[in-house]
DRENMARLO-424728 format. One record per residue (C-alpha): residue in three letters; x, y, z; chain; residue number from 0. Coordinates in steps of 0.25 Angstrom, whole numbers, plus 2048, in hexadecimal, padded with zeros to 3 digits. Each point is the difference from the previous one (the first is absolute). Example, Ala and Ser with C-alpha at 12.3 -4.5 7.8 and 13.67 -1.06 7.14 Angstrom:
% DRENMARLO-424728
site type=ALA | x=831 | y=7EE | z=81F | mol=A | seq=0;
site type=SER | x=806 | y=80E | z=7FE | mol=A | seq=1;
//
This chain:
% DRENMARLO-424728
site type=UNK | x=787 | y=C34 | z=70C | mol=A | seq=0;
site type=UNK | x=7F9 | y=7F3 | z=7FF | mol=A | seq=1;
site type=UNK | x=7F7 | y=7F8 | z=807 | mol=A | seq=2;
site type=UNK | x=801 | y=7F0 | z=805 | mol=A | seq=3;
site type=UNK | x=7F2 | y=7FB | z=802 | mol=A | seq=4;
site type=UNK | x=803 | y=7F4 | z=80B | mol=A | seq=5;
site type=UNK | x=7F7 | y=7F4 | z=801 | mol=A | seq=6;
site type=UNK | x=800 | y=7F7 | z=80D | mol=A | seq=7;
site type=UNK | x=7FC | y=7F1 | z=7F9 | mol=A | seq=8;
site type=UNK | x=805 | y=7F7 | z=80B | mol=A | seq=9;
site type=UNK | x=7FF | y=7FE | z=80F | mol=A | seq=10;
site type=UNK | x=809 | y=805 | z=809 | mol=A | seq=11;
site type=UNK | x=7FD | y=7F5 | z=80A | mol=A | seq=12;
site type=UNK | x=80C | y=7F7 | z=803 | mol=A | seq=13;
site type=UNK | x=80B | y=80C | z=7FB | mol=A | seq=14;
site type=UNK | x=80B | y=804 | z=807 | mol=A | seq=15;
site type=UNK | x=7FD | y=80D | z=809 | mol=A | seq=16;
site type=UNK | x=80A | y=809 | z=7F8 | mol=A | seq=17;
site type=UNK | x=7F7 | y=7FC | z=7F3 | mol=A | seq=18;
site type=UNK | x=7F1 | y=802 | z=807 | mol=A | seq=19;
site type=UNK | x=808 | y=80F | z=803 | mol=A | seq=20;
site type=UNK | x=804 | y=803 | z=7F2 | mol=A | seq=21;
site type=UNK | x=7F1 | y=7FB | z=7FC | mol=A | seq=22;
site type=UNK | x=7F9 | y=809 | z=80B | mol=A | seq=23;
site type=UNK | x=80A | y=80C | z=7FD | mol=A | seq=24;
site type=UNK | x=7FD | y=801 | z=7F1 | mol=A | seq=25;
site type=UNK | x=7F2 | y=803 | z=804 | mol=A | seq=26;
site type=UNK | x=7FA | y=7F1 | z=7FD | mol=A | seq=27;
site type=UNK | x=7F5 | y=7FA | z=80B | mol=A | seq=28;
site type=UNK | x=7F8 | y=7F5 | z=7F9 | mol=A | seq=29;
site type=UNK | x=802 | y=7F7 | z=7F3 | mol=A | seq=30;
site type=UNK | x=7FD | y=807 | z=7F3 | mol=A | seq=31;
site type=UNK | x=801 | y=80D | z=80A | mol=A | seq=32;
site type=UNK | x=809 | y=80B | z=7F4 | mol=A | seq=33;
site type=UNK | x=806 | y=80C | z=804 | mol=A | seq=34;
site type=UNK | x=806 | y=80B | z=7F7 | mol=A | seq=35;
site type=UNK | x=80F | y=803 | z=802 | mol=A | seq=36;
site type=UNK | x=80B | y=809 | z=7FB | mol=A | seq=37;
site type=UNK | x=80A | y=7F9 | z=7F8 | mol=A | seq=38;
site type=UNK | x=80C | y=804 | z=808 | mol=A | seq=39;
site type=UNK | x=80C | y=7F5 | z=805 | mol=A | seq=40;
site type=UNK | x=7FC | y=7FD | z=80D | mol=A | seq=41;
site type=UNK | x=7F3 | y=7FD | z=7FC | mol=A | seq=42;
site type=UNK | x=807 | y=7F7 | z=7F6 | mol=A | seq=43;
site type=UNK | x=806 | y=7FA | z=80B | mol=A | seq=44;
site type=UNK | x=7F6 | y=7FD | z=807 | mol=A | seq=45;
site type=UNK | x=7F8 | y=7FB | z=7F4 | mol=A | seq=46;
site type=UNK | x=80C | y=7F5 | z=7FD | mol=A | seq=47;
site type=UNK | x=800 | y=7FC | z=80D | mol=A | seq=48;
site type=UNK | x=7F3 | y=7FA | z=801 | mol=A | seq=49;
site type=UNK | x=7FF | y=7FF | z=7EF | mol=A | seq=50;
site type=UNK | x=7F9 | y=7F1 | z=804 | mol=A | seq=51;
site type=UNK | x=7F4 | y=806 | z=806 | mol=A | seq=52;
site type=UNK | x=7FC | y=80A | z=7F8 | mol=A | seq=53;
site type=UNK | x=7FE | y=806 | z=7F1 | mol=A | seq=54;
site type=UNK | x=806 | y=80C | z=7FB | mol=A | seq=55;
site type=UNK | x=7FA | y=809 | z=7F4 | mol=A | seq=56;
site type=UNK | x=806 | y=80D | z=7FB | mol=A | seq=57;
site type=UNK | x=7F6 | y=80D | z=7FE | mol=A | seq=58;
//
């Protein structure tokens, strides 16, 4: 299966709660802070929900 490799580039100060969530649940802490994910649909989901914040590359 692949692989997402998220990216946090912007700030999570001043986003809604439900946003600063998704960010935290995806594994993301800091800016420039990358986690490695599986390329399922919820993680899809999550990824197009907050698709302003951060940068997405495929493995």
């Amino acid at each position: 299966m692949a692989k997402l490799k998220i990216t946090l580039t912007k700030s999570t100060i001043g986003q809604k709660p439900s946003k600063v969530a998704t960010v935290r649940s995806l594994g993301l802490k800091k800016i420039s802070s990358s986690v490695v994910q599986e390329d399922t649909p919820a993680i899809r989901g999550m990824v197009a929900a907050v698709a302003h914040m951060v940068k997405v590359e495929e493995i």
